[in-house]
C-alpha positions as CSV (number, residue, x, y, z in Angstrom):
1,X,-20.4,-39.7,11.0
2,X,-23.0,-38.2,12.7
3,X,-23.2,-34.3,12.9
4,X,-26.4,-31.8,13.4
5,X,-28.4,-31.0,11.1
6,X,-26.7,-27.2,11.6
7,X,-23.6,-28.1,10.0
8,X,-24.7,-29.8,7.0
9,X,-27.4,-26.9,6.1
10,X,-24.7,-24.1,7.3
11,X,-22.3,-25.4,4.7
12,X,-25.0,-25.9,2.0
13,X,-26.5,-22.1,3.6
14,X,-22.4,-20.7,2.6
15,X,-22.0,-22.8,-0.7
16,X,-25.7,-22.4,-2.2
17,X,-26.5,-26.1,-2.2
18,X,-29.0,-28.2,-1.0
19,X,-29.5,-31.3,1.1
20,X,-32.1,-33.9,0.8
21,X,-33.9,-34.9,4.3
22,X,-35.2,-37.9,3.5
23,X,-38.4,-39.8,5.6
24,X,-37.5,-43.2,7.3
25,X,-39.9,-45.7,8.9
26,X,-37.5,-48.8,8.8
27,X,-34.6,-50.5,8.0
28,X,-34.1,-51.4,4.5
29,X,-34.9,-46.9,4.0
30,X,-32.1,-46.2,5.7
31,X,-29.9,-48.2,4.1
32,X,-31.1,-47.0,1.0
33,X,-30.1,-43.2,2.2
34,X,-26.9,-43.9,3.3
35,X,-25.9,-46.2,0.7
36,X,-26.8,-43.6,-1.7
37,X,-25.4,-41.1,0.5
38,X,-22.1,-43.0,0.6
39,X,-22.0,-44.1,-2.8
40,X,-22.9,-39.9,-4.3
41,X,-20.6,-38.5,-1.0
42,X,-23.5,-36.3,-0.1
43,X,-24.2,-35.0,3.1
44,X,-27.8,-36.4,4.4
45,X,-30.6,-36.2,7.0
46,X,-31.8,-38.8,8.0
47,X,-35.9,-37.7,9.3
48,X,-38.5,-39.5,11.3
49,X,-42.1,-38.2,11.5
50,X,-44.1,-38.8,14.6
51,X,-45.9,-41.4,12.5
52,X,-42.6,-43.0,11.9
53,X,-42.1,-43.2,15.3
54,X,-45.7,-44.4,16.7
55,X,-44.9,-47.0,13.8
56,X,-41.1,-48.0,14.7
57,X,-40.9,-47.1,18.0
58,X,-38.8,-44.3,19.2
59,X,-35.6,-46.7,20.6
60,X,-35.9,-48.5,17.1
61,X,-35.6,-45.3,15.0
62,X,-32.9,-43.6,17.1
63,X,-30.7,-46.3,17.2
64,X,-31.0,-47.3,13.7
65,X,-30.4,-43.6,13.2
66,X,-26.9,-43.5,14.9
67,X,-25.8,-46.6,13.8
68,X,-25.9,-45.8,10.0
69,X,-24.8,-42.1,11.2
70,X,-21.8,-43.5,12.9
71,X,-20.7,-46.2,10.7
72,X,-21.1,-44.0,7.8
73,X,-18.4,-42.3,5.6
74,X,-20.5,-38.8,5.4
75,X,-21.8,-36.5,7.3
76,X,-25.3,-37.6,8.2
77,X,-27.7,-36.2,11.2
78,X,-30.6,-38.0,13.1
79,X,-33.5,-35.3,12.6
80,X,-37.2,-35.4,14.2
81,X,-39.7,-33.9,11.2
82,X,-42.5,-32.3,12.3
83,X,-42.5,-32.6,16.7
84,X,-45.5,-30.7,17.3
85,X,-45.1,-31.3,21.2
86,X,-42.6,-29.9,23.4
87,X,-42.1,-33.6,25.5
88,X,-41.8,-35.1,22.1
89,X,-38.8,-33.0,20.7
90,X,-37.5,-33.4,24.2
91,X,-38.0,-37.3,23.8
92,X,-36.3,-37.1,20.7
93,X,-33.5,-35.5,22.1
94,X,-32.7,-37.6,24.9
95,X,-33.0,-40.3,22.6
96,X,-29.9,-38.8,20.4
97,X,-31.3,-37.4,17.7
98,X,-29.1,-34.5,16.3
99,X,-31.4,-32.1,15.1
100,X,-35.1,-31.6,16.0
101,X,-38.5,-29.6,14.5
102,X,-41.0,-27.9,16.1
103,X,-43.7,-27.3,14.2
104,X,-45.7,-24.6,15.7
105,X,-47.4,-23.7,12.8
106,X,-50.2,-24.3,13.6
107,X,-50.7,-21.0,16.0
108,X,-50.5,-17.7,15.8
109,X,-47.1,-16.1,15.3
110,X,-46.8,-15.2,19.2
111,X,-47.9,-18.3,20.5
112,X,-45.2,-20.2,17.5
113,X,-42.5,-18.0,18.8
114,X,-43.2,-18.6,22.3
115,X,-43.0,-22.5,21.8
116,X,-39.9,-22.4,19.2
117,X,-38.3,-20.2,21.6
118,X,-38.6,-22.6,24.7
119,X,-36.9,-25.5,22.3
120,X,-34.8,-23.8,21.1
121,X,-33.1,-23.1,24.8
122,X,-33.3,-26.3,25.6
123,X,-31.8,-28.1,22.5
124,X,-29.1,-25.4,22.3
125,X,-27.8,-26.1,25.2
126,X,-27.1,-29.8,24.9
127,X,-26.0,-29.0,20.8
128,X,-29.3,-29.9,18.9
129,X,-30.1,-27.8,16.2
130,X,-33.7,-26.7,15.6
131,X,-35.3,-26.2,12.2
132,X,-39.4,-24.2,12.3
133,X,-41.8,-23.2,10.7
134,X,-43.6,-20.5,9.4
135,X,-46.4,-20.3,7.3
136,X,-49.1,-23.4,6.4
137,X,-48.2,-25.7,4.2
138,X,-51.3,-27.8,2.6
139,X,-52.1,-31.5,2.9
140,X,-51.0,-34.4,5.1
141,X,-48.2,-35.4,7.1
142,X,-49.4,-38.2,9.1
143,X,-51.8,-37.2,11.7
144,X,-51.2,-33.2,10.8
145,X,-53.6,-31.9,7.7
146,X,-54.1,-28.5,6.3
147,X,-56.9,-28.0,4.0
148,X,-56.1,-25.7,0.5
149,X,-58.3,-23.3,1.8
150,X,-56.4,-23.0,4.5
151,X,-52.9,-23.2,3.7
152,X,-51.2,-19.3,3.7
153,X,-47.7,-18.6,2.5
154,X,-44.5,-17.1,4.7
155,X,-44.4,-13.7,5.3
156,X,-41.4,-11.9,5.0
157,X,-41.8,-9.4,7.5
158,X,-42.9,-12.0,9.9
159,X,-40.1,-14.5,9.3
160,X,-37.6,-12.0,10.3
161,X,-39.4,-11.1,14.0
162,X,-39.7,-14.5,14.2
163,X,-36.3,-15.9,13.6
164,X,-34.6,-12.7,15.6
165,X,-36.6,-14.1,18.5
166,X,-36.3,-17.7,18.8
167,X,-32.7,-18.2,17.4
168,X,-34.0,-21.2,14.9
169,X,-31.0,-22.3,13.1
170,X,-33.4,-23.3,10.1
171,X,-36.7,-22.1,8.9
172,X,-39.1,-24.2,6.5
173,X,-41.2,-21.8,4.5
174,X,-44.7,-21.8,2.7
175,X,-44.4,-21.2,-0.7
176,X,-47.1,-23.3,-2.6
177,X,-45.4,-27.1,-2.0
178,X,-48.3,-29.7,0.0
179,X,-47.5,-32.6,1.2
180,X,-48.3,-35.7,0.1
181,X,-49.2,-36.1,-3.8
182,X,-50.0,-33.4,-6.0
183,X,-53.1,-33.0,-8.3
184,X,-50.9,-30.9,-10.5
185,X,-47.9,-29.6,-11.1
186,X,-46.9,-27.2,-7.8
187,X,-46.4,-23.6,-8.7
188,X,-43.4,-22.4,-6.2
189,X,-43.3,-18.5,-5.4
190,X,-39.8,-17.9,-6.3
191,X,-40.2,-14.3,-4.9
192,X,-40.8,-15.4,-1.8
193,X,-38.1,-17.5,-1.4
194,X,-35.8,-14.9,-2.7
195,X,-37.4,-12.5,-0.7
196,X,-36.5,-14.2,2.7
197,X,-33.4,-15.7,2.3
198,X,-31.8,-12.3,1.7
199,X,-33.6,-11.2,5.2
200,X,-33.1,-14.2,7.0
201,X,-30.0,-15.0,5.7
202,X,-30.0,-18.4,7.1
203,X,-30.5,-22.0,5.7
204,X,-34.6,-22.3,4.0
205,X,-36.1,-25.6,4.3
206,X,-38.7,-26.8,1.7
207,X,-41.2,-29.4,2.6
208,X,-43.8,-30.6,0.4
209,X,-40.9,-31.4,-2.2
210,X,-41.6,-34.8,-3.7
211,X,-43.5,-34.1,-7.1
212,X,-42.1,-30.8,-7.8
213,X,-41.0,-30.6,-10.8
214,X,-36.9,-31.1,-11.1
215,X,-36.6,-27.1,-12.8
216,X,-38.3,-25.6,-9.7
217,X,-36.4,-27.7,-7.1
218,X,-33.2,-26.1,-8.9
219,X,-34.5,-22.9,-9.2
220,X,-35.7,-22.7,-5.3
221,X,-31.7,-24.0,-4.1
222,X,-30.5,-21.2,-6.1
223,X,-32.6,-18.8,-4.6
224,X,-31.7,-20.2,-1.2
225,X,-33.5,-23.1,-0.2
226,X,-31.3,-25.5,1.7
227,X,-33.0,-28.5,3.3
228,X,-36.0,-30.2,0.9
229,X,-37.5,-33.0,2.4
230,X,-38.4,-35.8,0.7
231,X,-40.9,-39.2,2.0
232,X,-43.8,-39.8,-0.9
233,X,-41.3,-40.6,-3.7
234,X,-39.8,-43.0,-1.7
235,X,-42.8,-44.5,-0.9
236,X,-43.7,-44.6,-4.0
237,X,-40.9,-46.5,-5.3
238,X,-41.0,-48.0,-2.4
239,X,-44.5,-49.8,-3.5
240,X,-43.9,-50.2,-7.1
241,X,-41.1,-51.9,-6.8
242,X,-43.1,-54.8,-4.3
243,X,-45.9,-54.7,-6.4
244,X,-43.5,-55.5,-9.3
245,X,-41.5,-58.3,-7.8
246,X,-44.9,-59.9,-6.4
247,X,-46.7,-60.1,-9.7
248,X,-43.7,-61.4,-11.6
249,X,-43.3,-63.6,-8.8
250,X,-45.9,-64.4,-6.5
251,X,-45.4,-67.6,-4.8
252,X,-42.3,-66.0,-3.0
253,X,-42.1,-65.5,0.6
254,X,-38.8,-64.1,1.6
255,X,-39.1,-61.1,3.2
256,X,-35.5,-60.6,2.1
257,X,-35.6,-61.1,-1.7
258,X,-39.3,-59.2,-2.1
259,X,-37.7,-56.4,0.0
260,X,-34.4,-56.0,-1.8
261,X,-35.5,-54.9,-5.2
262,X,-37.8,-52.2,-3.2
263,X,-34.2,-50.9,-1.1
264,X,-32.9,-50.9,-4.8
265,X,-35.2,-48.8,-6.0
266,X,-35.8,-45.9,-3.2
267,X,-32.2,-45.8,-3.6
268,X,-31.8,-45.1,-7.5
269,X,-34.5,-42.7,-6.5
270,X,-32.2,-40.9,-3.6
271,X,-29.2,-41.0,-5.7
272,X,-31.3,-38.6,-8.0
273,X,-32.6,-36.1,-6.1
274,X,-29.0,-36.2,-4.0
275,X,-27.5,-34.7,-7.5
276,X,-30.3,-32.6,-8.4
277,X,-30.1,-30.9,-5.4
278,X,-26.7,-29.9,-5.6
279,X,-25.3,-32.3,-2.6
280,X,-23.6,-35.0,-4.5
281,X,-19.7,-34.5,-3.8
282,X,-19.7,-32.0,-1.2
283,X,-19.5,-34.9,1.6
C-alpha cells in the first residue's frame, strides 16, 4: 500500500525502530525491495536520486514506484532522495511521489530554512511529507560532493531552530557516515545522535549508511535514528552478482537470466539490513 514516508518513520519514531530507504534506478531493484519487503513484513521506502531520475526518467520511476506501492502487502512510500531544487521536489510531487527531500545543505542555516520552509508549505498541503537536512555529509551522491575537509557535523542547537521553523517531519543528521564507499571503518558520534533526538524528538534519518558496520547501525536506531538509507550495497551486490553469472557463463545473452541472479542477490542483501534495522515484522 502506499503511505508517506511520515507514517512509516512516525511509527518507527514511537516504537524505536528503523526503516531502510533503499536507492532504485530500475526495475528488477524494486522488486527486490518489495519482495524482501513482503517476504520480512517490513515497512519500506522506496528512494530515487536525481541521478535515478536523469537515468530512468521521472514518469518511469514514479510509476514503477506506485505500482509496487499499490500492489504491495506493506506499507511502502515513493520518496525523492536528495531534491536540491524547489521545481524538482515540486516535479516529484505532482508526479505522486509520497514523501520528498530537500536538501539544502548546502547553505547557510537561514538560507536552508528559508527553502525547507517554502517545501514544506507546499507539500503539506497536498499530504507529502518532507525529510531535510542539516549538517554536511562527505562524499558523493550523484552530481552532489562534499570533500572531508569540508564535511561538518549537526548542531544541536541549530537543529532545533531549524526544525521549529520549517515543520520538517524528518531530519537527516551529520554524524561522520559519507556516502558512497568508505576507506575505513566510519566512526558514528553516538552523542550526537542522542543529543538531538531527545531535542527534536522527531524521526533521525541517517545517510551514508551502507558500510557501517552492523553494531553502529544498531547502536544509532536505539539512540533514535529512524530512516538509514541504503544504495552502494545494493549496487554492489548488484555487480558481483553479473560479474559472477557472466564469467561462469559468458556466451549468455538473456537479459532475463544474467539479471535474475543480480535481483536475487540485492534482495538477500535487503532482507538483511530489513532485520538489522529493527523493521522486519512491524508491517
Amino acid at each position: 500500500m502506499l503511505v508517506t514516508g511520515n507514517e512509516i518513520l512516525q511509527d518507527a519514531h514511537k516504537k524505536g525502530y528503523g526503516v531502510g530507504a533503499f536507492n532504485v534506478n530500475n526495475m528488477e531493484i524494486v522488486q527486490a525491495i518489495i519482495e524482501a519487503a513482503e517476504e520480512t513484513n517490513s515497512p519500506v521506502i522506496l528512494q530515487a536520486s536525481q541521478g535515478g531520475l536523469k537515468y530512468a526518467g521521472i514518469e518511469y520511476v514514479a510509476e514503477l514506484g506506485k505500482l509496487a506501492a499499490r500492489n504491495a502487502k506493506v506499507p511502502v512510500a515513493v520518496h525523492l532522495d536528495h531534491g536540491t531544487d524547489f521545481d524538482q521536489v515540486m516535479l516529484c510531487i505532482r508526479h505522486g511521489f509520497s514523501s520528498v527531500m530537500i536538501d539544502g545543505s548546502r547553505f547557510e542555516l537561514e538560507e536552508n530554512i528559508g527553502i525547507t520552509k517554502k517545501v514544506v508549505e507546499v507539500a503539506h498541503a497536498v499530504g507529502v511529507s518532507v525529510e531535510a537536512e542539516l549538517g554536511k555529509i562527505g562524499g558523493t551522491e550523484d552530481h552532489i560532493t562534499v570533500d572531508e575537509k569540508d564535511a561538518t557535523f549537526t548542531d544541536p542547537k541549530e537543529a532545533k531552530i531549524f526544525v521549529d521553523e520549517t515543520n520538517v517531519d524528518s531530519l537527516a543528521i551529520a554524524v561522520g557516515t559519507a556516502h558512497g564507499v568508505y576507506k575505513g571503518a566510519p566512526e558514528l558520534d553516538f552523542d550526537r545522535i542522542k543529543t538531538i533526538k531527545e531535542i527534536l524528538n522527531i524521526p533521525l534519518v541517517l545517510h551514508g549508511s551502507s558500510g557501517v558496520p552492523d553494531e553502529s547501525i544498531e547502536k544509532a536506531v536505539s539512540l533514535g535514528i529512524n530512516k538509514i538509507n541504503i544504495d552502494t550495497d545494493l549496487r554492489m551486490a548488484f555487480a558481483n552478482a553479473i560479474k559472477k553469472f557472466l564469467k561462469e557463463d559468458p556466451d549468455n545473452i538473456d537479459p532475463r537470466k544474467i539479471l535474475g541472479p543480480a535481483k536475487a542477490a540485492m534482495k538477500e542483501v535487503i532482507k538483511d539490513k530489513m532485520k538489522l534495522f529493527g523493521s522486519a515484522g512491524r508491517a
